[in-house]
N, C-alpha and C positions, 0 to 999 in steps of 0.2 A: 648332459643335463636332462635331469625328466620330462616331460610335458604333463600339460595338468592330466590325462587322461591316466596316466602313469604316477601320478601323486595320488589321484580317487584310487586307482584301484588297488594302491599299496596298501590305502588305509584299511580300507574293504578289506582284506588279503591278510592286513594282520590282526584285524578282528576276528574272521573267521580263523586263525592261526592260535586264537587263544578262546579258540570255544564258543563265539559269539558270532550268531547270526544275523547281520546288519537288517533285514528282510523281514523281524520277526516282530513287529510295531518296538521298536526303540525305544518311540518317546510316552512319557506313563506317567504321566500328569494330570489324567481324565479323559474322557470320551470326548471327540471330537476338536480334539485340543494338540494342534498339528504345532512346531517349530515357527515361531514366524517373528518379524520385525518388533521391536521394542513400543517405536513412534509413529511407524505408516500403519501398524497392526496386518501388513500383508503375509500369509505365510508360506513359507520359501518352500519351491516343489521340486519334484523328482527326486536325481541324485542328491541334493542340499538336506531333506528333510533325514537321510539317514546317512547322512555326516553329522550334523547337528545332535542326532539323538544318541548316535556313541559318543557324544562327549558326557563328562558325569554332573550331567547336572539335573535337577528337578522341575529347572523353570524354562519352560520353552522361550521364553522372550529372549532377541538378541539383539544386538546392536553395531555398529560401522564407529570407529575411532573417531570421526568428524561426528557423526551424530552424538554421541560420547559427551564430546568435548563442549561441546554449545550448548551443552546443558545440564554443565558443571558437575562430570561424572569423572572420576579416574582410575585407575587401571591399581587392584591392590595389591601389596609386596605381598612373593609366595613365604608362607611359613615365615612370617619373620624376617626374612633375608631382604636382599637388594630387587631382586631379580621379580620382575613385575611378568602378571597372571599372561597366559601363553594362549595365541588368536584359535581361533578353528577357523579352517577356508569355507569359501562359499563359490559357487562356479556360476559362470554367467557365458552367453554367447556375444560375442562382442562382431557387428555384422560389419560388412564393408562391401568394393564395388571392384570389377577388374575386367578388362574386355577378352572376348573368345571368339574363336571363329566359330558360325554357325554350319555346322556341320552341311547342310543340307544346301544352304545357296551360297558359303562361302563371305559372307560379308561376315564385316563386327559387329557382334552384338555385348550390351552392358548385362553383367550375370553377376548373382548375389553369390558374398563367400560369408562364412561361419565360423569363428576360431573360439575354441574353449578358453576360456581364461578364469583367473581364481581373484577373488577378492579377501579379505580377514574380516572376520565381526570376532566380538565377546559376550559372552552372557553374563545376563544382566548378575549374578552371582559371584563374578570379576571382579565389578565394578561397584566403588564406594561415591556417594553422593548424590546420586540418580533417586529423584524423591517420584517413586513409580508405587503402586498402588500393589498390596499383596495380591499373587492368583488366587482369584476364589475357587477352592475346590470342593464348596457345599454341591455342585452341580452335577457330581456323580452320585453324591448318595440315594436321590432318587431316580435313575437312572436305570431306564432296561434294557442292557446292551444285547439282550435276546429279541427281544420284540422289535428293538433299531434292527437288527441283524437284517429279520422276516422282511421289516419294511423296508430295508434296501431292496433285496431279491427280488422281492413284488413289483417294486414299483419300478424295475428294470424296465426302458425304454426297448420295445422290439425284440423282446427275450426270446431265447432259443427253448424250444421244450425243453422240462425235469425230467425225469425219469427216476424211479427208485427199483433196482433189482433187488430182491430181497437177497438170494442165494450169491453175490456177488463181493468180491471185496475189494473191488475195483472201483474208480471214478475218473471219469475221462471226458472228453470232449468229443464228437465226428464230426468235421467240420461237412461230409458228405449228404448225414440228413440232419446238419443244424442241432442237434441236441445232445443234452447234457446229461449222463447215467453216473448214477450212484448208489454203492449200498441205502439197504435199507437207513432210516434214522434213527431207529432202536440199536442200531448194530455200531454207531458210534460212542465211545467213551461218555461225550459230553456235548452240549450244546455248540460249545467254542469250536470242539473235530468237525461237527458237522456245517457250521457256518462260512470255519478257514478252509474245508475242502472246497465246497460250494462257490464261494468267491472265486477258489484259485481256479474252477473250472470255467467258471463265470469269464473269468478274464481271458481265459483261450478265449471265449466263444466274441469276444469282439473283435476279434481281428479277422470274421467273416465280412463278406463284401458289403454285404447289407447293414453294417453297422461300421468301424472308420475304418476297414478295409487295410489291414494292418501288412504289409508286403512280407511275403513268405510264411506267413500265419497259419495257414487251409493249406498248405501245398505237403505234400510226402516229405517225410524227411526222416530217417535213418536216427536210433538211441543214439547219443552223443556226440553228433554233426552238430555245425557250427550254428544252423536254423532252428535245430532242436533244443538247443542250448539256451538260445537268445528267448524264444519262447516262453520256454521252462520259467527260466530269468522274467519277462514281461508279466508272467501269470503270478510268480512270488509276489514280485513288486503291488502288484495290482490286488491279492490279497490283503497285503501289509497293511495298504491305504484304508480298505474297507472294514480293515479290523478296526482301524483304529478310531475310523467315524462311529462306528457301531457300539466301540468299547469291550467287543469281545475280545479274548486272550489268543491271540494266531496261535496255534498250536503246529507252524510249520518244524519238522524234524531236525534235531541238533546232533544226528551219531555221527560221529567220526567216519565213516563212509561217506555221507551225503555232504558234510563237510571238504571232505578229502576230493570227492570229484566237482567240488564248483570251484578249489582253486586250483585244480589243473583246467580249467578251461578260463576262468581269468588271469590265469596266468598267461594263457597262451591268445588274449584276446584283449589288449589294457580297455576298449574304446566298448566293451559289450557294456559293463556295469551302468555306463550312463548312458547310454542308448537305450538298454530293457528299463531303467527308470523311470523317462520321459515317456514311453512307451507304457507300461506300466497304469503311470497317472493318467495319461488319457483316457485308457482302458476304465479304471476307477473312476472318472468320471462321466465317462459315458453313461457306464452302469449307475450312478447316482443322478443322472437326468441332464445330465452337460456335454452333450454329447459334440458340441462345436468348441467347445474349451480345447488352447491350445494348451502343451505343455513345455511350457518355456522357462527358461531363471528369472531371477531379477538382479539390478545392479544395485548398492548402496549409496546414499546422498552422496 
């Protein structure tokens, strides 16, 4: 039987298996306009938020079967038939308590364990009877997802230097002298290339000490080792988020190469997908001024 780490990364796995980059903002409903609860209006982070947004739906709101139900919503029959509209999971850490010997003097001590577990919600576009309130999407029209881009960057808490090489067609992170080098801004396509580059460099540069100190982040690590990977992964993710506050179009790469080697390394790794997720949002919130924000699930009523 799978484990949920192993049900995430199938989904993952066969999204990218049919062309689609879970990484690449999902959900497109408007700027700043994330996945989240129907009724508490909380919205769901990390891995959850790109589960959520490969399902085919328009409207971020979701919803738990008990919350559903108490307030006289039902589940609609697909196409006509019997067979009633099908859940999406949602993962949550479900904590507990267990004794260990303390390494060092040998007595017991009480230590925290962690177990991923999945819940079901449905979106609200499932569900008949729920008297909820159209999404307003008059809120993009005036909307400068260029100028949000800028003032995210800027107003990065403890930012690492920019740098523009002109002569250069590279973009990278040193986590040695703290900064961030990149082509020129002329030398990008579009606004969107140069903001989703930028982010996703951005997001390396937090996992220096001086910002949440992200373990193996700064340290050497070898093309396609298992640090390197996780990374790579942390900095997509953490683009994804900031495109999608900002309302820019991520312009992260879909060939069949760059496809091809992220699922030979989820393949060979069920538990990276939501680890660089969590990872990821932190990152993305640092850099938007939340820099003690944890990155945790939520459960459903």
């Amino acid at each position: 039987m799978a484990n949920v780490y192993e049900i995430v990364t199938g989904k993952i796995i066969d999204a990218l298996k049919a062309g689609v980059v879970p990484w690449r903002k999902p959900w497109n409903v408007g700027p700043g306009q994330f996945p989240h609860n129907a009724f508490t209006r909380r919205p769901y982070r990390g891995i959850n938020a790109f589960l959520l947004g490969l399902a085919p739906y328009s409207d971020p709101r979701w919803t738990t079967f008990d919350q559903m139900a108490k307030r006289g919503g039902r589940l609609r029959k697909i196409d006509g038939t019997d067979t009633l509209e099908k859940s999406t999971i949602v993962t949550f850490w479900k904590t507990g308590k267990y004794e260990a010997e303390d390494p060092k003097t040998g007595e017991k001590i009480e230590k925290n364990s962690f177990m991923l577990r999945y819940y079901r919600v449905w979106n609200v576009e499932q569900i008949d009877g729920l008297k909820l309130p159209p999404i307003d999407r008059s809120a993009g029209n005036e909307w400068d997802a260029v100028a949000e881009a800028e003032r995210i960057a800027d107003g990065m808490p403890n930012p690492p230097a920019v740098t523009h090489a002109g002569a250069s067609d590279r973009a990278f992170y040193r986590p040695s002298s703290d900064a961030v080098t990149l082509p020129a801004r002329e030398s990008f396509d579009s606004a969107d290339g140069y903001y989703s580059t930028l982010f996703h460099e951005l997001g390396h540069s937090t996992g220096h000490e001086s910002r949440v100190d992200r373990p193996g982040a700064c340290d050497p690590a070898p093309f396609g080792s298992e640090t390197y990977s996780q990374e790579e992964l942390v900095a997509e993710f953490a683009a994804a988020f900031l495109t999608a506050h900002s309302g820019i179009t991520n312009t992260v790469e879909n060939s069949a190469a760059y496809i091809a080697s992220w699922l030979k390394v989820l393949r060979s790794d069920p538990k990276l997908a939501v680890i660089a997720a969590a990872q990821g949002q932190k990152a993305a919130e640092y850099i938007l001024g939340g820099s003690d924000a944890e990155a945790t699930t939520e459960e459903g009523e």
